[in-house]
C-alpha positions in Angstrom: 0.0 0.0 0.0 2.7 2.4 1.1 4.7 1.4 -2.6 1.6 2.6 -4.5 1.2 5.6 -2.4 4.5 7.0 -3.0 4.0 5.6 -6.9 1.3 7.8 -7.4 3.1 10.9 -5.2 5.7 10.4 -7.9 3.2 10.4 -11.1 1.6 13.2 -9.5 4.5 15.3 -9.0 6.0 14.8 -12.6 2.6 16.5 -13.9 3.3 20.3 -12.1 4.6 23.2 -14.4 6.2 26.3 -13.1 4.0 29.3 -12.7 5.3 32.1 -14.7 4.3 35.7 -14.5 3.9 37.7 -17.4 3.7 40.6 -16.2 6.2 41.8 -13.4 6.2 46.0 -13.8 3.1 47.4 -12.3 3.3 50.9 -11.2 5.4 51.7 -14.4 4.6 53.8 -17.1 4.6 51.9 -20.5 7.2 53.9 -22.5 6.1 55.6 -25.9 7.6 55.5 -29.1 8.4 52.9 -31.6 7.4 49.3 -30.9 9.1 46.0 -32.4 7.4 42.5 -32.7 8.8 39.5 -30.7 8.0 36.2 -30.7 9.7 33.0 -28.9 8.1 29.4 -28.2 9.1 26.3 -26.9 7.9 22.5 -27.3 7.8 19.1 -25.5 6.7 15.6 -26.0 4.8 13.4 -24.2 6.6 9.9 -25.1 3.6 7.1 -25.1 1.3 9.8 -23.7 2.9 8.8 -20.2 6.7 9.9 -20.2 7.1 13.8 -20.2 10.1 15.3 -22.1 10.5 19.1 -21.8 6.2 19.3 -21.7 5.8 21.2 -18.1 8.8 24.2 -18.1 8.0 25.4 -21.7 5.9 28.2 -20.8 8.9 29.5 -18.7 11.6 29.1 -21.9 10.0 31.0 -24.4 8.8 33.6 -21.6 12.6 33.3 -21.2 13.9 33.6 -24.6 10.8 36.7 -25.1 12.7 38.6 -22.1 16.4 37.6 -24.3 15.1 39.0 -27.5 13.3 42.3 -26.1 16.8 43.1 -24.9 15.8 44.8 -21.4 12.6 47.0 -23.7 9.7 47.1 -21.9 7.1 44.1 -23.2 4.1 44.3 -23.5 0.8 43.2 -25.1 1.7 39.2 -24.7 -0.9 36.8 -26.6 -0.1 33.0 -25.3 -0.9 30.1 -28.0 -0.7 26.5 -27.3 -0.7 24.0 -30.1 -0.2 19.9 -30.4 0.1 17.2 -32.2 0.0 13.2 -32.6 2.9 11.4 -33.4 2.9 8.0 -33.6 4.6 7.3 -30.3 3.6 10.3 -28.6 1.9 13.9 -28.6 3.9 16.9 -29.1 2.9 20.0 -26.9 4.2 23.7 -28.0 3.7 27.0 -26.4 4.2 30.3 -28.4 4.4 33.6 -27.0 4.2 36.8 -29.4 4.4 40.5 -27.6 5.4 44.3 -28.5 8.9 45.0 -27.2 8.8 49.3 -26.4 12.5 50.7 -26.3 13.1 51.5 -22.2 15.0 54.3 -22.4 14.0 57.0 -25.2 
């Protein structure tokens, strides 16, 4: 009883993402002036629709790369789309983010 209890603890566990927040300057202006599109995304796969492989963290890596390619600009306007598909030994999960990037400093 105590094996399947910490089984399941474990199955469970595997299946949590990182929360992420999008949106970390309240208080602050948003600059003005001329705006650049950015976009970043990042996928996983779910091997035999059990074993996860880079599924739960991918809202945090392309969150992470949109932050690398706005170069410290202020972001803004983020849209979140999440796409999958079947493969024949798994499903494949991606997460793309697209956003405004507003130079910082003008």
């Amino acid at each position: 009883m105590t094996t399947m209890v910490c089984a399941l603890a474990l199955l469970a566990s595997g299946c949590s993402g990182v929360p992420v927040d999008l949106g970390d300057r309240t208080g602050v202006a948003v600059p003005s002036g001329p705006s650049r599109d950015i976009k970043a995304g990042a996928c996983g796969f779910q091997l035999l629709l059990f074993i996860p492989i880079s599924v739960n963290g991918r809202l945090q890596r392309a969150y992470a790369d949109l932050q690398e390619q706005a170069h410290g600009d202020y972001i803004t306007d983020v849209r979140v789309q999440e796409r999958w598909t079947y493969g024949f030994v798994g499903t494949g999960y991606c997460t793309e983010l697209t956003a405004r990037a507003i130079a910082a400093h003008s």
